[in-house]
Wavefront OBJ file of the C-alpha trace (Angstrom):
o trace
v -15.894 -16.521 -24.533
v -18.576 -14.563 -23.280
v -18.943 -14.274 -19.509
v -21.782 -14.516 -17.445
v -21.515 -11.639 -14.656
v -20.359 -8.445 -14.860
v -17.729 -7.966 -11.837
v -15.461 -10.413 -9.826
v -18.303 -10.124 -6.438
v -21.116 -10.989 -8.884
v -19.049 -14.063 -9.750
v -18.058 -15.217 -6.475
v -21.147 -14.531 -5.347
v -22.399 -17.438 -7.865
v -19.585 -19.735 -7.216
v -18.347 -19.279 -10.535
v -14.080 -19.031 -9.914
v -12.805 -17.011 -12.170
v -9.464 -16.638 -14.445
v -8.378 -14.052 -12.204
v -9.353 -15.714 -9.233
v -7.245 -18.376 -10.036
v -3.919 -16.470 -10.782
v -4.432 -14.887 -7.339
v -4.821 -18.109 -5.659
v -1.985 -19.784 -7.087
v 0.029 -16.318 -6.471
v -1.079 -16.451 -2.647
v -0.739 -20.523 -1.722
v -4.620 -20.774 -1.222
v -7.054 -22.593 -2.963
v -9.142 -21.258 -5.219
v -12.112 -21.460 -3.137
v -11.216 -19.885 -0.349
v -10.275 -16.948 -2.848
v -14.129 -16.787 -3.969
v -15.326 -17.279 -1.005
v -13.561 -13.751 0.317
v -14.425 -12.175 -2.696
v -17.742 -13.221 -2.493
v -17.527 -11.815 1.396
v -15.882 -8.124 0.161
v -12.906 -9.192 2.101
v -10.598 -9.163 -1.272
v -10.947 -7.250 -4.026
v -9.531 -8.441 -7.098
v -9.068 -4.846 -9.437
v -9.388 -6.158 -12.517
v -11.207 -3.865 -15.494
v -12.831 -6.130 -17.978
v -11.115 -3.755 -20.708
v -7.385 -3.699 -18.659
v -6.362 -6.584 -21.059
v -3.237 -6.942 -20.242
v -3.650 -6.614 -16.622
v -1.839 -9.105 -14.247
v -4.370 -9.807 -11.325
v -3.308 -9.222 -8.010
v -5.806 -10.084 -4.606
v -6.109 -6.937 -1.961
v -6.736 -8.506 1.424
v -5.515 -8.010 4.504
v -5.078 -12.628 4.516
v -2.890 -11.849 1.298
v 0.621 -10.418 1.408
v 0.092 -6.988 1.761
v 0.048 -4.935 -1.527
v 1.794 -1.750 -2.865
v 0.575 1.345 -5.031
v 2.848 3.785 -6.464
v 1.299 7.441 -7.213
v 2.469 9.289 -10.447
v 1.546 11.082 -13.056
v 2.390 14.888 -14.605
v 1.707 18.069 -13.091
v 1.986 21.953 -14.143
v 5.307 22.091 -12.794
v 6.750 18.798 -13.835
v 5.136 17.973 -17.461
v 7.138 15.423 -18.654
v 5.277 11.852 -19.394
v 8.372 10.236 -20.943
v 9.573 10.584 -17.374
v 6.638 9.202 -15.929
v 7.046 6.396 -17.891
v 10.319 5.587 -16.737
v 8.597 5.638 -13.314
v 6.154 3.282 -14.337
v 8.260 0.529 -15.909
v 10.828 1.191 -12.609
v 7.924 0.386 -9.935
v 6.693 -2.914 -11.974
v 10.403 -4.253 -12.317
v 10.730 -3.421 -8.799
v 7.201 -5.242 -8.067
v 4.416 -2.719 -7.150
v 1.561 -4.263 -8.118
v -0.484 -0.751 -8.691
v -0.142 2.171 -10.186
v -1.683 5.780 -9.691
v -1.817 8.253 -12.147
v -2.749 11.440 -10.831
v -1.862 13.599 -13.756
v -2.712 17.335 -13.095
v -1.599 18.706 -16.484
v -1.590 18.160 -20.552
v -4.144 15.278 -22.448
v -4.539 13.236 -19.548
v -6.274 10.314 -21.919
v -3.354 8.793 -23.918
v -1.170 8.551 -20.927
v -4.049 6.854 -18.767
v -4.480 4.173 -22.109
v -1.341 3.465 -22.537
v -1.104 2.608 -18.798
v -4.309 0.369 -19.506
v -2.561 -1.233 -22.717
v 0.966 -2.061 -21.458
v 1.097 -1.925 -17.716
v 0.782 -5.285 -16.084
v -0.167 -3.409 -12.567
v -3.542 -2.212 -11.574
v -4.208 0.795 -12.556
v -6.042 3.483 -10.150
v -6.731 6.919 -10.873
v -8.925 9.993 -9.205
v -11.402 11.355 -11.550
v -11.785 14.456 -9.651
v -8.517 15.608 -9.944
v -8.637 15.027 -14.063
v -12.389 16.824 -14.696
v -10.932 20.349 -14.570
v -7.908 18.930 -16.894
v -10.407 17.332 -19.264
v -13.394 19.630 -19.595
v -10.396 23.268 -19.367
v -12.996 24.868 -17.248
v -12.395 25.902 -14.058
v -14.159 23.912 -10.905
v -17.075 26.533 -9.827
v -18.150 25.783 -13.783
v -18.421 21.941 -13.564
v -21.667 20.397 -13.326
v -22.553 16.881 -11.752
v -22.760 15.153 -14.811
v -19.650 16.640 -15.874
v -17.846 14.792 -12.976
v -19.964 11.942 -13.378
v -19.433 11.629 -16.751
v -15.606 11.357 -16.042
v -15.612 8.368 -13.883
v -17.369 6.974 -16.868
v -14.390 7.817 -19.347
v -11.746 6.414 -16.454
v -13.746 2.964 -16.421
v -14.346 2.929 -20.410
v -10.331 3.943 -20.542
v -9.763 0.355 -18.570
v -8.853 1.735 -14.937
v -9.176 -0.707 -12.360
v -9.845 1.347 -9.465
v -10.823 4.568 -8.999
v -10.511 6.780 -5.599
v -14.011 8.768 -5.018
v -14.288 11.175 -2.158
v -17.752 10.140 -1.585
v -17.836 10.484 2.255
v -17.911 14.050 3.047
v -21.334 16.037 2.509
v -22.336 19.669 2.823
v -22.879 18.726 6.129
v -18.832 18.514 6.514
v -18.707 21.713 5.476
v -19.825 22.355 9.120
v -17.914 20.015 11.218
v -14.719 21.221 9.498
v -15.851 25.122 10.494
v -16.694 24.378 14.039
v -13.918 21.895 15.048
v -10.888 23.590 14.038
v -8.619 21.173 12.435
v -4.417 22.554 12.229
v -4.440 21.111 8.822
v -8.038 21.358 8.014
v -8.727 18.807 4.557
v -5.276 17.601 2.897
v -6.875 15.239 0.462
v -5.971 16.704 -2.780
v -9.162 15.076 -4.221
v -11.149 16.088 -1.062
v -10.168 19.747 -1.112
v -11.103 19.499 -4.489
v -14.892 18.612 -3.781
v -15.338 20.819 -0.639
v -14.759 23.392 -2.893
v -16.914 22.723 -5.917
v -19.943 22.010 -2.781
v -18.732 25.618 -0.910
v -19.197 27.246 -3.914
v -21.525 25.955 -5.837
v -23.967 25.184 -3.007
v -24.655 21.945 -3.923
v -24.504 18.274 -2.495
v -21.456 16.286 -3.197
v -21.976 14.807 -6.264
v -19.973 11.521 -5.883
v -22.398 11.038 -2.688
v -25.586 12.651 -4.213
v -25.736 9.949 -7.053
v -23.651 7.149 -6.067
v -26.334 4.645 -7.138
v -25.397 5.767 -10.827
v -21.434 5.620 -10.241
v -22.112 2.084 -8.684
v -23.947 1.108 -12.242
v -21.065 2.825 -14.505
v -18.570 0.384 -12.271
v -20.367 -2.417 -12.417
v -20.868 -2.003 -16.140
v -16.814 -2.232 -16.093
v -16.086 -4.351 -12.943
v -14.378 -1.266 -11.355
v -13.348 -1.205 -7.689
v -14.130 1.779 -5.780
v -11.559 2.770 -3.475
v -13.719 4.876 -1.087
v -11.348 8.159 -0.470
v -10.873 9.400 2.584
v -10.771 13.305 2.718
v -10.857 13.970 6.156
v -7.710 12.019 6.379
v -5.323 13.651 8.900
v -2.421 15.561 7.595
v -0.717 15.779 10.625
v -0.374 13.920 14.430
v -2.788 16.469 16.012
v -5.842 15.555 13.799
v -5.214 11.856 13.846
v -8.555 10.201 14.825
v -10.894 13.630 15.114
v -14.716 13.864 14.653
v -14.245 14.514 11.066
v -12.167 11.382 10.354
v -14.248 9.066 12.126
v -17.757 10.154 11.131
v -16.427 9.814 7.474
v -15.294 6.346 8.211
v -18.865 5.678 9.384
v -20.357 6.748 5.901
v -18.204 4.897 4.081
v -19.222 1.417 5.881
v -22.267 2.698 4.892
v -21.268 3.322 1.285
v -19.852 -0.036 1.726
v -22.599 -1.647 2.473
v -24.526 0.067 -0.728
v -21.410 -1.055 -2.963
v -21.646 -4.871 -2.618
v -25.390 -5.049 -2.817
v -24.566 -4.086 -6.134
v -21.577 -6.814 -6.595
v -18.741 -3.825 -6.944
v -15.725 -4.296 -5.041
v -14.893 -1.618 -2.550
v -11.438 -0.560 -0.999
v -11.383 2.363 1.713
v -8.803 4.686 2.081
v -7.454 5.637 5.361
v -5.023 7.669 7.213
v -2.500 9.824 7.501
v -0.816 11.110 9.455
v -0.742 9.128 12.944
v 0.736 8.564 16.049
v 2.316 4.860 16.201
v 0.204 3.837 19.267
v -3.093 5.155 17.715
v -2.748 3.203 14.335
v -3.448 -0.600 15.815
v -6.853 0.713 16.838
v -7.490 3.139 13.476
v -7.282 -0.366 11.550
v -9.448 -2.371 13.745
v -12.230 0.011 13.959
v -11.958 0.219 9.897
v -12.294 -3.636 9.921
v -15.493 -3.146 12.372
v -17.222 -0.523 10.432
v -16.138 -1.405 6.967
v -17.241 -5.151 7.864
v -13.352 -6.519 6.383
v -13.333 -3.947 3.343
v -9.542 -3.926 2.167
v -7.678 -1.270 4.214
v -5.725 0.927 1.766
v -3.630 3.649 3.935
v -1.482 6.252 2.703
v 1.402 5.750 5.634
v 0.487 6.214 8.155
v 3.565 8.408 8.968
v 4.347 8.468 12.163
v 5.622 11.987 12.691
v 5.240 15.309 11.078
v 8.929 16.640 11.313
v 11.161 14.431 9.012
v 10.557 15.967 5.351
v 13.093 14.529 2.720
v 12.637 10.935 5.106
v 8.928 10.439 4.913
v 9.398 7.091 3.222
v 10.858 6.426 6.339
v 8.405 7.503 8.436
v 5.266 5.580 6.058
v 6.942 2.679 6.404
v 7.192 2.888 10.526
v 4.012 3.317 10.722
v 3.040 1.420 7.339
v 4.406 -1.841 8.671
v 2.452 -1.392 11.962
v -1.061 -0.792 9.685
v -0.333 -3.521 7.906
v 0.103 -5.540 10.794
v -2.502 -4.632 12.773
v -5.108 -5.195 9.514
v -4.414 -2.940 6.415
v -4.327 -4.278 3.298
v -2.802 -2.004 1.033
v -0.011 0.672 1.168
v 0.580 3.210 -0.974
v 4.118 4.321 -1.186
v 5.224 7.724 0.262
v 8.894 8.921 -1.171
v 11.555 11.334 -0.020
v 9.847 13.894 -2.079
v 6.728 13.758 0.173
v 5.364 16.756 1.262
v 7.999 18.789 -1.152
v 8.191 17.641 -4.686
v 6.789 15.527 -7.513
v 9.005 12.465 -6.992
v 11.854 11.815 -9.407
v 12.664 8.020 -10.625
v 15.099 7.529 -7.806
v 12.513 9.052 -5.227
v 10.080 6.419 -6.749
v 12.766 3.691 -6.373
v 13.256 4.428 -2.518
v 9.560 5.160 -1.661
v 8.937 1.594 -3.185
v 11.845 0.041 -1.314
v 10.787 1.709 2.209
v 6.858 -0.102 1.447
v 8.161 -2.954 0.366
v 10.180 -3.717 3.622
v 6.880 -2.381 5.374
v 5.145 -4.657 3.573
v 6.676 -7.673 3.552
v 7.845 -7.342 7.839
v 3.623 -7.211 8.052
v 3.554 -10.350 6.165
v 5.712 -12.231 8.092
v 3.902 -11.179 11.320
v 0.918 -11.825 10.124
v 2.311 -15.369 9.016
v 1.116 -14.879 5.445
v 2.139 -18.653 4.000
v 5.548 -18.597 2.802
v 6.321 -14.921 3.418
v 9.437 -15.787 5.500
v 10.841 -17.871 2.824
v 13.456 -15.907 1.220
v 14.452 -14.859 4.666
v 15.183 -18.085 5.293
v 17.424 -18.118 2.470
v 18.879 -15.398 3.243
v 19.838 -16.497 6.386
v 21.208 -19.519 4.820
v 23.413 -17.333 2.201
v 24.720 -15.207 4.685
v 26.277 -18.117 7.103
v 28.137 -19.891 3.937
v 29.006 -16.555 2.551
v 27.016 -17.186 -1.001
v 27.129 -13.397 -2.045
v 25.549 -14.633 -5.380
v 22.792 -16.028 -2.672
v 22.012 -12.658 -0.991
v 21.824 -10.857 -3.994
v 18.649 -12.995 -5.803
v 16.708 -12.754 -2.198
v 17.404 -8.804 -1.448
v 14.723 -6.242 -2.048
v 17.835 -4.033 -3.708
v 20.457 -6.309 -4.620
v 21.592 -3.694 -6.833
v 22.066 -1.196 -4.193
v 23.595 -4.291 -1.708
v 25.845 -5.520 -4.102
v 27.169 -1.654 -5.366
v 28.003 -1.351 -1.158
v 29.936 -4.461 -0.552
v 31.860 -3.785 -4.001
v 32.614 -0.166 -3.005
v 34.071 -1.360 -0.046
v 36.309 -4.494 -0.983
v 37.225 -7.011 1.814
v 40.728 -8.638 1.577
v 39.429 -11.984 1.938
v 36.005 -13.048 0.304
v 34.254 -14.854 3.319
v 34.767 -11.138 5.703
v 33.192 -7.886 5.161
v 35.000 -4.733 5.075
v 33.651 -4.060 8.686
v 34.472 -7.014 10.712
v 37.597 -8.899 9.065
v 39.093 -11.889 10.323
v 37.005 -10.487 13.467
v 33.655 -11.460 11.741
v 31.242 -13.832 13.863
v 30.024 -16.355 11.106
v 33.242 -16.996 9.938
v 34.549 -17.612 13.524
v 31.335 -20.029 14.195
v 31.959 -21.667 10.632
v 35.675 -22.468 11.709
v 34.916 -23.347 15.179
v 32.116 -26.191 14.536
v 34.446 -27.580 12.179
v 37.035 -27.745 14.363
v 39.419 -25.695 12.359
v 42.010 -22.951 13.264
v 40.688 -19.611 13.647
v 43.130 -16.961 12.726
v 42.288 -13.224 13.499
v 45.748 -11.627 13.391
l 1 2 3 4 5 6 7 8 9 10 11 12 13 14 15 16 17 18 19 20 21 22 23 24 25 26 27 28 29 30 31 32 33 34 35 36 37 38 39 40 41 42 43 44 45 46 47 48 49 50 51 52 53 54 55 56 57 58 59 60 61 62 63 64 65 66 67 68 69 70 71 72 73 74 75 76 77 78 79 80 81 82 83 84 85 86 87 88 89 90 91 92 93 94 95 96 97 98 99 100 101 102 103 104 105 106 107 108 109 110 111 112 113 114 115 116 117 118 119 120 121 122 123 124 125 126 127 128 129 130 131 132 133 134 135 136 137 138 139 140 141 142 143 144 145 146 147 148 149 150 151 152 153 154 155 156 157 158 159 160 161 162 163 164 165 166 167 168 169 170 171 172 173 174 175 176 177 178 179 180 181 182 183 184 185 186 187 188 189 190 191 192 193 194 195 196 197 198 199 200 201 202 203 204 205 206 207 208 209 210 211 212 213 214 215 216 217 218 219 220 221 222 223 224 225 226 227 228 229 230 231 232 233 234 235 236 237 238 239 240 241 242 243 244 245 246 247 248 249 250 251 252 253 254 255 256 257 258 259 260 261 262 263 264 265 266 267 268 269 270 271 272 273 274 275 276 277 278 279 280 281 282 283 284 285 286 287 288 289 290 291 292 293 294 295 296 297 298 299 300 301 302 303 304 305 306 307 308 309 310 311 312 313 314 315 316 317 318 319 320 321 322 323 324 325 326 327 328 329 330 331 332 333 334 335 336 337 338 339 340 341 342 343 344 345 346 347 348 349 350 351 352 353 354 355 356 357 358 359 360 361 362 363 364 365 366 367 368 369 370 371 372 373 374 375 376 377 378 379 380 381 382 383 384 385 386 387 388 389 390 391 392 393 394 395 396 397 398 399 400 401 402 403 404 405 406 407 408 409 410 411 412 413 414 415 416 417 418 419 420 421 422 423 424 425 426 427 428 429 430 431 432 433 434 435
């Protein structure tokens, strides 16, 4: 059947309540107006391509359990999309609901479809990064319609979000000159596009004709996810002029989005100090009017390479706390590699406990259920129990089985010594035996 609007905000905006809409209610224990009515608001984005057929929907909100993106996706160095793929179907069994592909390398297009035609996850992408790929020319020779006409292919392809570095202008160029940053632009994508305006001359294109980009995703029902390239890439750039004027023209871009019904995401920090990132995400909520917060991190200190999933998921769980929405992973091979599949597994893990200690302070309904039952396991013993509510259960039961206990209802550490099964014996009266 036919349907009458073009993107999720258009039909919120209506009061129509749509298929997706539904599936994210029902997902989230709300009803399935108050769903439409934050759509409707900007205050959830529901990524959902109207060609992503096989997508399963997913709500980004900072009032929904807080989501997770996984970044992929070949490069020069590291070629192999067979690989990728294994990272792909690893992250949706281990329940990311959104992928990345940020492919550098090779035909770009059949591993971005195939994404879009078995991948149950949103799919995200940065068209920037794949215009030199697809056109073979170097970036000084691309046009504006040439990375325009990209974003178009990414949204025909079935990509539900796409990151744009729309924010920074030639007038950027300036700030970044006169204020010294240590790590100047670390945005990948934004590097990219200060480089095509230094030396071509001209405006950012992604900001020059926006209007048209907000058309080609509202054609599709794409989200923009409003990049942030003056992110900081390390603690002593955290929260400069360049970071926070660009926040300012994205609440603008914002703005200019949903009068046009397209969903919008921005992208924020970083790198961060811990007691800096409660106030990054409420003056994103102020600016951005309750746009979905999607941070990279933050990471909380610059000097732990090979534990930067550690790190992101400090200063993730904080963000998410304090109003973020949306975390995308960081791994071990942060800052060093492109990750392998077991990088991918414990970058996942790390955002996932982020994630889901956010929810429970932000007393998302029912987040603190299967601690509960955890809790419950652990005091009668029921291994079997704490295996189906652990994040790894894999990894938790490999530990306990490497290390044996003589007696079931002890672990290896505390023996006969072991609190609950003191407590157990105690309230029911029995003998407790220790030697």
């Amino acid at each position: 059947m036919e349907r009458n609007y073009k993107t999720q905000m258009e039909a919120a905006r209506k009061g129509i309540i749509t298929p997706e809409m539904k599936i994210v209610a029902k997902k989230e224990y709300r009803t399935e107006e108050e769903i439409r009515e934050w759509v409707a608001k900007g205050q959830v984005a529901i990524c959902a391509n109207k060609n992503h057929k096989c997508l399963d929907p997913e709500g980004v909100g900072s009032m929904l359990r807080t989501k997770i993106n996984v970044n992929l996706g070949v490069s020069r160095d590291c070629k192999d999309y067979d690989v990728e793929m294994k990272k792909v179907q690893a992250a949706v069994d281990m329940g990311a609901e959104a992928i990345m592909d940020l492919s550098s390398h090779g035909d770009t297009i059949p591993f971005r479809r195939k994404l879009t035609t078995e991948c149950p996850a949103m799919i995200g992408t940065v068209p920037v990064y794949d215009s030199v790929i697809h056109y073979q020319r170097d970036l000084a020779t691309l046009t504006a319609r040439d990375l325009i006409d990209v974003v178009r292919l990414h949204a025909e392809d079935g990509v539900d979000f796409v990151t744009l570095h729309c924010g920074i202008t030639r007038h950027t160029i300036d700030q970044i000159k006169k204020h010294k940053r240590k790590m100047n632009i670390v945005s990948r994508g934004g590097s990219l596009i200060f480089a095509w305006m230094c030396m071509t001359g001209n405006e950012n294109p992604f900001y020059e004709y926006y209007d048209e980009i907000l058309d080609i995703c509202r054609e599709y029902d794409v989200t923009i996810s409003l990049g942030d390239a003056c992110r900081p890439g390390c603690l002593a750039d955290a929260g400069d002029v360049c970071q926070i004027e660009e926040l300012v023209r994205l609440g603008e871009l914002t703005k200019r989005a949903w009068e046009k019904d397209v969903q919008v995401m921005v992208e924020g920090p970083g790198h961060m100090p811990m007691d800096q990132i409660e106030a990054n995400m409420k003056i994103q909520q102020s600016i951005c009017m309750g746009a979905p917060f999607y941070v990279l991190g933050p990471l909380v200190t610059d000097i732990a390479p090979g534990y930067d999933h550690i790190t992101s998921a400090i200063g993730g769980a904080i963000a998410a706390a304090s109003g973020a929405a949306f975390l995308c992973y960081v791994t071990p091979a942060e800052h060093l590699a492109l990750p392998n599949v077991d990088d991918v597994k414990q970058g996942i893990i790390a955002s996932k406990i982020a994630a889901h200690a956010a929810d429970i302070a932000k007393k998302i309904p029912h987040a603190m259920d299967r601690d509960n039952k955890m809790g419950d396991a652990r005091r009668t013993f029921d291994w079997e129990g704490q295996w189906a509510v652990s994040i790894d259960p894999e990894t938790a039961k490999a530990i306990r089985d490497s290390r044996a206990p003589e007696h079931d209802d002890t672990c290896s550490m505390c023996g006969k010594f072991c609190a609950v099964r003191s407590m157990n014996k105690a309230l029911e009266g029995e003998y407790i035996d220790i030697l």
